[in-house]
C-alpha positions, 0 to 999 in steps of 0.5 A: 529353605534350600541348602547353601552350596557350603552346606552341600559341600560339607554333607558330601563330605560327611558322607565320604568320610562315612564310607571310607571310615566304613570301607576302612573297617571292612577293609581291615577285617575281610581284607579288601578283596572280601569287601563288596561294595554293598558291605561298604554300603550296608557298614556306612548306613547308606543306600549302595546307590548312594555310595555309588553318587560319590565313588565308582567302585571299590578301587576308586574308594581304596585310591582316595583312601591311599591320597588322604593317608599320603597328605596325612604324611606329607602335612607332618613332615612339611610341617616339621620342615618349618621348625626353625632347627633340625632338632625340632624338626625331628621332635616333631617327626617323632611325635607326630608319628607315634601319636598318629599310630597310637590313636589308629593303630589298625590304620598303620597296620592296614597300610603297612600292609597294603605296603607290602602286597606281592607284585603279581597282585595287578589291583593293589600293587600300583596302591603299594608303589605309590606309598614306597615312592611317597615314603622315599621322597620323605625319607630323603627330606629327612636325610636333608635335616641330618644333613644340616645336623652335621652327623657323621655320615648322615644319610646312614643315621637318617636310616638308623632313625627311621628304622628305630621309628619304624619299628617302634611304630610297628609294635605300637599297632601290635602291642598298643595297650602294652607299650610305653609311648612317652618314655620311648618317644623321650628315648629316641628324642634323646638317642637322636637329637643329642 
């Protein structure tokens, strides 16, 4: 019996998931220049001609990686925007972030780094630019909800909290076993909703 097109549908995007789970891995412990395609094949358990029936190339594999990691961004804020107070909706930020960076500290790390790629580098760049520009779009719906809090100067307290939320980020992808999540996700809660 043939397969429905849903079923078909849901294979390939198994199989997508497959490599950029295998890219991702590769990507993170050779660095994206060291990976070849066939690696990614060899990781993901598939034939390269395979992998090439669902992407053209390296880069095209490393910018959906990029889109779905920016969508994952945007649904955790989009969805904080829906609270009914700000309060709530910088709890959900705050949990969102952190439980996110908890369960794939490696991926926050390889995107923060991705981030953080020299100018002159022609290939990667353009994935570094896309991630500032995303992240300064969202950092100025936050400063929309410390807007509606009233704060005194707002826009400087929307700053101060991404800071402490970034780096708090940060040294959980360093330090994950090591670090208190809940107390320090209580804590900054507090400092900030209050």
């Amino acid at each position: 019996m043939p397969r429905t097109p849903e079923e078909n549908d849901r294979i390939r995007q198994a199989s997508k998931e497959k490599i950029r789970a295998a890219a991702m891995e590769l990507f993170m412990t050779q660095g994206y220049y060291a990976t070849s395609i066939s690696n990614i094949a060899k990781q993901a358990g598939i034939s390269k001609g395979l992998l090439y029936n669902y992407y053209k190339g390296k880069e095209e594999l490393l910018s959906e990686m990029v889109e779905a990691r920016i969508r994952e961004v945007i649904e955790v804020m989009e969805k904080a925007i829906t609270l009914d107070t700000p309060d709530e909706q910088l709890k959900y930020i705050v949990n969102g972030a952190i439980d996110n960076v908890y369960k794939k500290p490696e991926v926050h790390r390889f995107y923060l780094h991705l981030q953080t790629q020299p100018v002159d580098d022609d290939d990667l760049i353009k994935y570094s630019k896309q991630l500032t520009q995303e992240n300064a779009r969202l950092f100025e719906m936050q400063c929309e909800i410390f807007e509606r809090m009233e704060v005194k100067e707002s826009r400087k307290r929307s700053l101060y909290f991404s800071s402490v939320l970034q780096g708090i980020m940060l040294m959980i992808s360093t330090y994950p076993q090591k670090f208190p999540i809940e107390e320090i996700k209580n804590q900054i809660i507090r400092e900030v909703c209050n």
